[in-house]
N, C-alpha and C positions, 0 to 999 in steps of 0.2 A: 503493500500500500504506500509507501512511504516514496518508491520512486517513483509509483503514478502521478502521486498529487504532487512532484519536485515538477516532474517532466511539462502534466498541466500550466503550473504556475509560471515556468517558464515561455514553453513553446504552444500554447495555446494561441488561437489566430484572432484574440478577440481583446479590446485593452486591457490595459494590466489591471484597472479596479475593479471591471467584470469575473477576472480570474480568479480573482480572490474572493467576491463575493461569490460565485460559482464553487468555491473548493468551500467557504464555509459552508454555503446550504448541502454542500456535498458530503462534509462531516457532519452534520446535524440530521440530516437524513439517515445517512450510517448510525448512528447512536440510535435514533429514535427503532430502524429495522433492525437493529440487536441487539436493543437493550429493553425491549418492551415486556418479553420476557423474562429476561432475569430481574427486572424489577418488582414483579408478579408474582416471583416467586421469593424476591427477598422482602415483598411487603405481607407474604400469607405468612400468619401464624405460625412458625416452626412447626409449634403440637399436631397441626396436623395438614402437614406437607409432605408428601413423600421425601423418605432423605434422600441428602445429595452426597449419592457416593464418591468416595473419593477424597471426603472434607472431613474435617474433626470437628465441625462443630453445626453443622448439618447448612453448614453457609455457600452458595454458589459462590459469591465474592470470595470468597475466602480459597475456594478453589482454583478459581481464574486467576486471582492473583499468588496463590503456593502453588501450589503441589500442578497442578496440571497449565503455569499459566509461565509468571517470573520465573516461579521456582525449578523451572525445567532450563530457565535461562541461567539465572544466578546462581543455580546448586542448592537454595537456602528450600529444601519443598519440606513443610511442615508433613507428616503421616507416611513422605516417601519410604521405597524400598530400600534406600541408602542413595549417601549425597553421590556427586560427582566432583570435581577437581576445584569445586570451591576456591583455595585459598592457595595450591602450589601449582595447580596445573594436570594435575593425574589424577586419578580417582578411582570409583567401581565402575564410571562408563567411559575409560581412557582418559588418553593425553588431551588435554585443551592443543590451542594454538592453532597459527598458520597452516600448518602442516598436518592439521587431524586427519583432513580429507583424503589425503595419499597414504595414511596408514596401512597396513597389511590389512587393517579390517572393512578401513572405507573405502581404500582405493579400487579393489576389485569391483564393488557396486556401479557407481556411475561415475563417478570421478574420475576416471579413466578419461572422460570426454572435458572435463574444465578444460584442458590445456587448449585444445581444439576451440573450444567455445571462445575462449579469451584472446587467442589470438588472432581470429577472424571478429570479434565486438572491437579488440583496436584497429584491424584494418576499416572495417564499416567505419569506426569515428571519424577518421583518419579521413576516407573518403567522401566523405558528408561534412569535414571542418568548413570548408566556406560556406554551404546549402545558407538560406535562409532562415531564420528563428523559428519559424512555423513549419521547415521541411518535414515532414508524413517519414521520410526515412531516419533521419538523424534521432528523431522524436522516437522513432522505432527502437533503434538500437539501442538511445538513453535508457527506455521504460523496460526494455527485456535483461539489456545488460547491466539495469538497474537492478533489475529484480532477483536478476543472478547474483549478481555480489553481496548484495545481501542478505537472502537464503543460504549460499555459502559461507560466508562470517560470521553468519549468528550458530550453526551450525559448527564451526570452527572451533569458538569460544565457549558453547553452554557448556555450563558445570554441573547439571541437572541431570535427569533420566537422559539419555542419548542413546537410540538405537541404529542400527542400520539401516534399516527401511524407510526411513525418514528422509532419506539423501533421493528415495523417489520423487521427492516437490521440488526437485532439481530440473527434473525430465522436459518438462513443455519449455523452460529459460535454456536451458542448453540448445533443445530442438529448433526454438524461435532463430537464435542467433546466429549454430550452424547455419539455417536454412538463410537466413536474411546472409549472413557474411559471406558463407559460397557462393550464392547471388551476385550481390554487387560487386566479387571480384572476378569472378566468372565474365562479366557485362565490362569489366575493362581489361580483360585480359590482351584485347587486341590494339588499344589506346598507346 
């Protein structure tokens, strides 16, 4: 979400105080479409709510933000199975850092294809640096290769639960970029 509403803000074709008025009603909207529920269920009566697995204190809040929310990021999840690399870097779900991704354990998953992805998102930037503010390509690659880098860093660094299978929300940001990056350099090969 976070490179959506960068890329918006930036490269939208409409002026900049509409962009912004546009990205708020665009977060308010958002709040209101997912938060209508948990509000619903954090204004019923505990006594007699169905509990919310997962929490220690039968709190959705409390879950979103521990155990299944931050605390999968920060390592800190109240009820977890055991932390993750918290405070050195290691843990019971590996190494933190730069380098988790090419682990013997992640690398084989899909990370295999970053290096690919990354080096055809710089040639795409590369080839769209002059385009227009508003160019539909450049815009492209920000919001994909956006989205890539930081699914891969937050990934990188959680000190929380971490499993393998998780590096699948990798799959469409890898596939977007190969495909947009083979593209456009495919299209200048003969330039």
């Amino acid at each position: 979400l976070p490179p959506l509403a960068v890329v918006y803000a930036v490269c939208a074709p409409v002026p900049v105080r509409k962009r912004f008025t546009q990205l708020g009603l665009s977060a308010a909207a958002m709040i209101v479409a997912g938060g209508w529920w948990v509000a619903i269920v954090e204004l019923w009566p505990a006594s007699s709510r169905p509990y919310i697995g997962g929490s220690q204190n039968n709190s959705f809040l409390e879950l979103t933000f521990g155990y299944n929310g931050l605390g999968r990021i920060n390592g800190d999840e109240t009820g977890s199975v055991g932390g993750g690399g918290g405070g050195g870097g290691t843990g019971q779900w590996g190494e933190t850092g730069w380098d988790r991704m090419f682990n013997s354990e992640i690398g084989g998953q899909i990370s295999w294809l970053l290096p690919a992805a990354l080096i055809l998102l710089v040639g795409g930037l590369v080839l769209t640096r002059k385009a227009k503010r508003t160019d539909l390509a450049r815009a492209s690659f920000l919001a994909w290769g956006g989205a890539l880098l930081t699914t891969a860093l937050v990934f990188s660094y959680m000190a929380g639960i971490f499993h393998q299978y998780y590096t699948v929300a990798l799959a469409p940001y890898i596939a977007a970029v190969v495909g947009m990056g083979a593209t456009a350099l495919w299209e200048e090969r003969g330039k």
